[in-house]
C-alpha positions as protocol buffer text, in pm:
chain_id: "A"
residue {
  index: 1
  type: UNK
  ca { x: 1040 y: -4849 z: 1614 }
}
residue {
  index: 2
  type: UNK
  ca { x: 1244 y: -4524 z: 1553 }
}
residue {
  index: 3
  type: UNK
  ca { x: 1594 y: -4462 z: 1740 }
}
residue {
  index: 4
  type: UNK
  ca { x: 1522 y: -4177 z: 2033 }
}
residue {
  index: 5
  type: UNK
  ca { x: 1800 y: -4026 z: 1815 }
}
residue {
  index: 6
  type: UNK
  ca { x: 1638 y: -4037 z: 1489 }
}
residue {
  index: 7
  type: UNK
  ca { x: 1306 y: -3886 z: 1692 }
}
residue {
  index: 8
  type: UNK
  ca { x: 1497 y: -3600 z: 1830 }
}
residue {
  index: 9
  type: UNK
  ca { x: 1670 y: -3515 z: 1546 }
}
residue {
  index: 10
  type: UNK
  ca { x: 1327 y: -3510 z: 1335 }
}
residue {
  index: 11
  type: UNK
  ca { x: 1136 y: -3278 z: 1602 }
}
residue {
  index: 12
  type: UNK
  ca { x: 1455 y: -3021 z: 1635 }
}
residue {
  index: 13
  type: UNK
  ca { x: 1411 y: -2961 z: 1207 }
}
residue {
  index: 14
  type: UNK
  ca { x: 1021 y: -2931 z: 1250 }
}
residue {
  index: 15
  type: UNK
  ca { x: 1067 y: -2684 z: 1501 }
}
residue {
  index: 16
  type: UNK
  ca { x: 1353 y: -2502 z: 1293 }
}
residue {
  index: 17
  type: UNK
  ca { x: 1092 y: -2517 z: 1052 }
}
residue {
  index: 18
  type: UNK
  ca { x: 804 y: -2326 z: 1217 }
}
residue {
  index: 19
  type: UNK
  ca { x: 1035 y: -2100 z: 1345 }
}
residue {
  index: 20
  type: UNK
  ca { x: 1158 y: -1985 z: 1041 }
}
residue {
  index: 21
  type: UNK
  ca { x: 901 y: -1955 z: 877 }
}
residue {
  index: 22
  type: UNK
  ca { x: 690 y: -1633 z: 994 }
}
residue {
  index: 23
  type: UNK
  ca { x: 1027 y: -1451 z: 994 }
}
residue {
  index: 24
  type: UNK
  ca { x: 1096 y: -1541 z: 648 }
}
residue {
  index: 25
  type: UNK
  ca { x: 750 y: -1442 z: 533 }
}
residue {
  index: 26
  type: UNK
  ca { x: 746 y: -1106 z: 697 }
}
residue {
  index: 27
  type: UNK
  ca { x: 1043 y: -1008 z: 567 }
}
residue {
  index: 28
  type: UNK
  ca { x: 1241 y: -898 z: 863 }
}
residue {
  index: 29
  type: UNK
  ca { x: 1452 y: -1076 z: 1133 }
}
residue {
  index: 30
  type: UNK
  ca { x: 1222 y: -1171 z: 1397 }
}
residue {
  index: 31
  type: UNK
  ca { x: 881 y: -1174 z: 1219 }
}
residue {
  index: 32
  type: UNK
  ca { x: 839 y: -745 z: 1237 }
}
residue {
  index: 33
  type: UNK
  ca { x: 650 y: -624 z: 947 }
}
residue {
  index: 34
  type: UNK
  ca { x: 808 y: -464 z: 627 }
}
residue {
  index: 35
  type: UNK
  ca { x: 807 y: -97 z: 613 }
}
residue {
  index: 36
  type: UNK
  ca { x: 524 y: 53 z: 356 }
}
residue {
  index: 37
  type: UNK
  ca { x: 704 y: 125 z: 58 }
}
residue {
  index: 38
  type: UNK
  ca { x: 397 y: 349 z: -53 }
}
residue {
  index: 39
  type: UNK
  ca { x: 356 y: 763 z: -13 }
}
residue {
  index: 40
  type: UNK
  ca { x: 111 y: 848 z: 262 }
}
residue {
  index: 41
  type: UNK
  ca { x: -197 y: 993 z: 134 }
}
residue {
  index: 42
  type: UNK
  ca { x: -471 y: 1180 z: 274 }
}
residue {
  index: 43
  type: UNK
  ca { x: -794 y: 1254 z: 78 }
}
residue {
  index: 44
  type: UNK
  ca { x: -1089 y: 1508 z: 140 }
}
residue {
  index: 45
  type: UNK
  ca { x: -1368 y: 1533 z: -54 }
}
residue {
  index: 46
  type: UNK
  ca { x: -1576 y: 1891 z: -88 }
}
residue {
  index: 47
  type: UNK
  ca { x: -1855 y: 1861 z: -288 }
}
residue {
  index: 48
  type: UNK
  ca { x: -1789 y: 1807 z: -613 }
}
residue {
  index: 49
  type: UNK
  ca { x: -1377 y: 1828 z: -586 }
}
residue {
  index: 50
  type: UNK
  ca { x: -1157 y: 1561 z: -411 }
}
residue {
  index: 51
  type: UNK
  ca { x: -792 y: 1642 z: -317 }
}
residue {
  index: 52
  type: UNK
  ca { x: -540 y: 1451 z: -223 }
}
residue {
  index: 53
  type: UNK
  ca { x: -212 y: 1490 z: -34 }
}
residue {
  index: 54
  type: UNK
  ca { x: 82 y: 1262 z: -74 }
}
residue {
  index: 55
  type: UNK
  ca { x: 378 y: 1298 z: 153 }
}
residue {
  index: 56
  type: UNK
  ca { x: 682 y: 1053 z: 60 }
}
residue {
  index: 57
  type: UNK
  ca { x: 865 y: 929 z: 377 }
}
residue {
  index: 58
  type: UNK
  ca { x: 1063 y: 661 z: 238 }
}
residue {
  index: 59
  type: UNK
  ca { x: 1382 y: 603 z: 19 }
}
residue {
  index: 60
  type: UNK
  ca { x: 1211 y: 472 z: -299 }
}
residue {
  index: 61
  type: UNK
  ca { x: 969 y: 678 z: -552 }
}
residue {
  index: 62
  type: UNK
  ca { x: 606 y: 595 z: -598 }
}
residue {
  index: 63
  type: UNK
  ca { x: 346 y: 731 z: -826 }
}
residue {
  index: 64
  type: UNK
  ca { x: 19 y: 815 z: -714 }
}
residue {
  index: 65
  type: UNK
  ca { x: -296 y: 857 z: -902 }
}
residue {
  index: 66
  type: UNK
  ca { x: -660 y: 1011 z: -788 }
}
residue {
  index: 67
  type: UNK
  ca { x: -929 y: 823 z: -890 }
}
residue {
  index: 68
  type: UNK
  ca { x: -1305 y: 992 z: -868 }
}
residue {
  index: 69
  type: UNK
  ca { x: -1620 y: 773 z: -929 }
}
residue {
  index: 70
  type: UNK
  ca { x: -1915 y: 1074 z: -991 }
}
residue {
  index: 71
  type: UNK
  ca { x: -2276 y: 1027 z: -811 }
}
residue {
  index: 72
  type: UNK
  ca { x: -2465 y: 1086 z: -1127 }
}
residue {
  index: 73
  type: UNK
  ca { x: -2480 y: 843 z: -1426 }
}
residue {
  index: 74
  type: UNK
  ca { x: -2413 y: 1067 z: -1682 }
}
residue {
  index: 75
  type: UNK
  ca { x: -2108 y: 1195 z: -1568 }
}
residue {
  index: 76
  type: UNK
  ca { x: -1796 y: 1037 z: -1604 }
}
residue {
  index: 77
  type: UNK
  ca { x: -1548 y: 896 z: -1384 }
}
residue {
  index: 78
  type: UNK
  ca { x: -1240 y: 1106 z: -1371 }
}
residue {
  index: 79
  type: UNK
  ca { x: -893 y: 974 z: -1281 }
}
residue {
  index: 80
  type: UNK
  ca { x: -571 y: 1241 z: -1254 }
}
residue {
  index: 81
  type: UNK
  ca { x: -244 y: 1168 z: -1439 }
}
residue {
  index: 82
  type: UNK
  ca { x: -44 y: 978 z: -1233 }
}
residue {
  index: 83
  type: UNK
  ca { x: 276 y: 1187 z: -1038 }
}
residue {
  index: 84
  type: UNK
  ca { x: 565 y: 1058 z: -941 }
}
residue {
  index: 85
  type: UNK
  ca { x: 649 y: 1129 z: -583 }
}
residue {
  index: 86
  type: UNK
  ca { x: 1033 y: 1129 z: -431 }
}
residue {
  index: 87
  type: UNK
  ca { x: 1189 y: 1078 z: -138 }
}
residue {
  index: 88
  type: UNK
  ca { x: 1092 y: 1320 z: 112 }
}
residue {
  index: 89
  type: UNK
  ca { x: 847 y: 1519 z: -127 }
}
residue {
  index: 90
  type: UNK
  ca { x: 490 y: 1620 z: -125 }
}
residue {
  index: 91
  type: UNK
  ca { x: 242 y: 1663 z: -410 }
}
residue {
  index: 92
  type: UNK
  ca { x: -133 y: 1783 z: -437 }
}
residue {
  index: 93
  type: UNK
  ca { x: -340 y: 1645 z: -682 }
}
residue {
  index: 94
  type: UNK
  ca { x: -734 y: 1766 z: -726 }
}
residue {
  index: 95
  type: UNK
  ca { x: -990 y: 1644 z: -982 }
}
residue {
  index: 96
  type: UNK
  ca { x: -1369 y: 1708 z: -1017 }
}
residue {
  index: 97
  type: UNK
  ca { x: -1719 y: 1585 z: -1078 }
}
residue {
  index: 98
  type: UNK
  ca { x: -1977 y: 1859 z: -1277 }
}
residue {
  index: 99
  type: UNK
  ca { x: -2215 y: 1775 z: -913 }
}
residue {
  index: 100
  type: UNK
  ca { x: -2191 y: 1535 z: -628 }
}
residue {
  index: 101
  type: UNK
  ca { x: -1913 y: 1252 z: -580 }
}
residue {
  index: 102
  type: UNK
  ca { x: -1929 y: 877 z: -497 }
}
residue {
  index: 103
  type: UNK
  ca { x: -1582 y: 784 z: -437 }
}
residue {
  index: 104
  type: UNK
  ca { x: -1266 y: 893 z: -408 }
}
residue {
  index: 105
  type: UNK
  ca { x: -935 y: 676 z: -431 }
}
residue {
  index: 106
  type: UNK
  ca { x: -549 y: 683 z: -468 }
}
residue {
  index: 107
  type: UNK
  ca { x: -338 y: 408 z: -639 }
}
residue {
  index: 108
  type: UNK
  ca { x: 35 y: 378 z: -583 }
}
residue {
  index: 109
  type: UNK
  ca { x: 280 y: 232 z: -854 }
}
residue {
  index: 110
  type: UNK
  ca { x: 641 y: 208 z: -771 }
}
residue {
  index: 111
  type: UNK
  ca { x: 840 y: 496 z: -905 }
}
């Protein structure tokens, strides 16, 4: 049989354990999430054009790219050159499709 000693001592690093854990993981002291490191973007699609707005808010660069999957079969997917976005900036990137479109999507890199 164990010491009560031994038992205590085993149960206080177990807990230490789990505790530290889930703070460790997030990131942050005391389990809060990490900050998005990515531009915000907001897409709108108009018939056959898609724009996108990307406002930086944090400290770090990213590069965004617009990605456009077209309705019809014989018209290609279209993607946008990707644009690097600083700290505090805003960009505006716009691609088409010749009619309707199926799907619209940004990708973030870090800058």
């Amino acid at each position: 049989m164990r010491s009560p000693i031994c038992r205590t001592a085993a149960l206080l690093l177990a807990t230490a354990a789990l505790s530290a854990a889930p703070a460790s993981a997030a990131g942050l002291p005391g389990g809060a999430p990490a900050p998005p490191r990515e531009a915000e973007c907001h897409t709108r699609v108009h018939g056959s054009r898609a724009t996108t707005r990307c406002f930086n808010p944090n400290a770090t660069t990213d590069r965004v790219q617009l990605h456009l999957v077209c309705a019809r079969w014989w018209d290609p997917a279209m993607d946008t050159a990707a644009v690097t976005v600083g700290p505090a900036q805003q960009v505006s990137l716009t691609q088409r499709c010749w009619l309707e479109i199926r799907r619209a999507w940004v990708t973030h890199t870090p800058g």
